[in-house]
C-alpha positions in Angstrom: -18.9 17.7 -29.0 -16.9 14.9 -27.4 -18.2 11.2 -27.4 -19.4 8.9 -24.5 -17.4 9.1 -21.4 -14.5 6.9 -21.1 -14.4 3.8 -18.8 -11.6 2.6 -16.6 -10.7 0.3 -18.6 -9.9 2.9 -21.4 -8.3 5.3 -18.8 -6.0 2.4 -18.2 -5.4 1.4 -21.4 -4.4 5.0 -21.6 -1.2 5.1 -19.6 1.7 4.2 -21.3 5.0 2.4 -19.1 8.2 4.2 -19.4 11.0 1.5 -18.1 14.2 3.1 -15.9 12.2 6.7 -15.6 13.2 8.5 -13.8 16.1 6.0 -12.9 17.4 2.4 -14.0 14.7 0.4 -11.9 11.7 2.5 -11.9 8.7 1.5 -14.2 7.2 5.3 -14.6 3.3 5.3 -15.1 2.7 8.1 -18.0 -0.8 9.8 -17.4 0.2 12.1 -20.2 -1.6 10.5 -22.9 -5.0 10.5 -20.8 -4.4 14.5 -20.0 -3.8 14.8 -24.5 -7.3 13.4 -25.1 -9.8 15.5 -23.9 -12.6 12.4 -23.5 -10.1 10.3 -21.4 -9.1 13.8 -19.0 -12.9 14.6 -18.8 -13.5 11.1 -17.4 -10.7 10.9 -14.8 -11.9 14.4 -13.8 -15.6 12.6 -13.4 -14.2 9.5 -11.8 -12.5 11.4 -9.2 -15.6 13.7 -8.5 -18.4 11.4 -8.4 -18.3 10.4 -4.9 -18.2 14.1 -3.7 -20.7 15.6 -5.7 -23.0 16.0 -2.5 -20.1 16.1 -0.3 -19.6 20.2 0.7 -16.0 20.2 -0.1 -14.5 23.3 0.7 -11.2 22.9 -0.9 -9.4 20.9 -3.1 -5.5 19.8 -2.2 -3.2 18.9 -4.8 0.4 18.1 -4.7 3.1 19.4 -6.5 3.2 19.1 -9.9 1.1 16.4 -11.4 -1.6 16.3 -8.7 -2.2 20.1 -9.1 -4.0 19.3 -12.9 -6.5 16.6 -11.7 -6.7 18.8 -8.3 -7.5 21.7 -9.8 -9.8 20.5 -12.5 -11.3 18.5 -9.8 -12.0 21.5 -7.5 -13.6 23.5 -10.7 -15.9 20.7 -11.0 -16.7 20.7 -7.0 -17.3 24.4 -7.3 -14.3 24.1 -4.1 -11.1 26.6 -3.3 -7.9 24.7 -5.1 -4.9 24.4 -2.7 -1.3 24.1 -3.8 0.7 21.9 -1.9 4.4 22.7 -3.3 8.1 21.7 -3.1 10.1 23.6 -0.7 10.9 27.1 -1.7 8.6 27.6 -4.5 5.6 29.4 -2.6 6.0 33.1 -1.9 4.2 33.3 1.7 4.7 31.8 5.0 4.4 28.0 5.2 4.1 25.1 7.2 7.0 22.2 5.8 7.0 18.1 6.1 9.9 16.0 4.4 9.8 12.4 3.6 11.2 9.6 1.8 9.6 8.3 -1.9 11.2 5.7 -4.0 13.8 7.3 -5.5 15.1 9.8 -3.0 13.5 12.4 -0.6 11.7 15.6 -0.9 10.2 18.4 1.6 6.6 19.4 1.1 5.2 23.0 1.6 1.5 25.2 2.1 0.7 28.3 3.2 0.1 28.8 6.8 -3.4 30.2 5.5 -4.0 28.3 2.9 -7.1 26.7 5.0 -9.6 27.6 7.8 -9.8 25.1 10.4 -12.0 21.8 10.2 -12.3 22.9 6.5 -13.5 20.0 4.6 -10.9 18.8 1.8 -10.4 16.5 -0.5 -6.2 16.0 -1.3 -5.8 14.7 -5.0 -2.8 13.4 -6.3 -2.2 11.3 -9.8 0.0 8.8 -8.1 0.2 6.7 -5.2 3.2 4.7 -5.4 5.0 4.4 -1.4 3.0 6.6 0.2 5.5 8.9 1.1 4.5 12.4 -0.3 0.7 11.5 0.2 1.5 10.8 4.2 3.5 14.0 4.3 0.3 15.8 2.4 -2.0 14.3 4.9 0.4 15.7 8.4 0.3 19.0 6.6 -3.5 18.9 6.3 -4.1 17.5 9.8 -1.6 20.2 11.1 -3.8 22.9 9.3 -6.9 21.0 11.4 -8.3 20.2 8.1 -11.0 17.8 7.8 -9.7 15.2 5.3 -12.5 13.7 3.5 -10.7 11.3 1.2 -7.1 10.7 -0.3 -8.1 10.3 -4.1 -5.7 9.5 -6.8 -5.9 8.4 -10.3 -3.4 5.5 -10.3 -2.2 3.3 -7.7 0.7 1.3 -7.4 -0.9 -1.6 -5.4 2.2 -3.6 -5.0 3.8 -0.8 -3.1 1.6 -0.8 -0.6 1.4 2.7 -0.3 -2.0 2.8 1.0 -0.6 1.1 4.4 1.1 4.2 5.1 -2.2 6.4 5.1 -4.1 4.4 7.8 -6.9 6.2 9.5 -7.7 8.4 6.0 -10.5 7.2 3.4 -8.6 6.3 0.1 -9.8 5.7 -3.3 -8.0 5.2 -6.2 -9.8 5.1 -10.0 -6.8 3.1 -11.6 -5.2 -0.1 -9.1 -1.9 -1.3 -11.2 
């Protein structure tokens, strides 16, 4: 049987720094350690459903590849359909595409054209938010599926990028503010 539930503070005691990852530069936030202790995962999972307990969400939106472990956990929790938003290439049906920019380079988002029914109510969970980029390109995806985005929700935030500013006009919460 596992203890108390963590608090934030633990959670971010939790992640580790890993200097020049994934190049000479970048100070890498490691959420591994929280995801290899069952009472720390089991409170992020709780931290990021709280608020949406009561909330009707029909799907859960994670993006490729960290997101998709708090997103899916998150969704299992919501009793809520898990969506896969993907790199470019690596889903088998039809999809709808947005690129963007992040810190270190620039990437191309994919979903399924069907992946969601219009003005579905979602939740889009990622573990980062560091420049905004990949969440903003997550969020036109979403509004081009007619989705109705209930919150941005991520377990660390990289406040000093100023990410958020990117993501103006959708709710945003973030458990961890570094």
């Amino acid at each position: 049987m596992m203890n108390k539930h963590a608090t934030v503070s633990e959670l971010t005691a939790a992640i580790r720094d890993i200097p020049d990852f994934p190049k000479p530069g970048i100070l890498f936030k490691d959420i591994t350690p929280v995801l290899s202790d069952a009472r720390l995962f089991s409170s992020a999972i709780d931290q990021l459903t709280a608020p949406h307990k009561n909330s009707h969400i029909d799907a859960v939106v994670g993006i490729d590849a960290r997101g998709f472990i708090f997103a899916a956990a998150t969704a299992v929790r919501l009793g809520a359909a898990f969506v896969p938003i993907r790199k470019k290439g690596k889903l088998p049906y039809k999809t709808i595409e947005e690129s963007y920019d992040l810190e270190y380079g620039s990437n191309t988002i994919a979903m399924h054209i069907d992946a969601l029914k219009p003005e579905s109510r979602v939740l889009l969970v990622d573990d980062l938010l560091a420049t905004g980029g990949t969440a903003a390109a997550a969020i036109r995806l979403l509004k081009r599926m007619n989705a109705n985005i209930i919150e941005a929700s991520f377990l660390v935030e990289l406040g000093f990028l100023k990410g958020r500013e990117r993501l103006v006009g959708t709710p945003i919460r973030s458990v961890i503010v570094f």
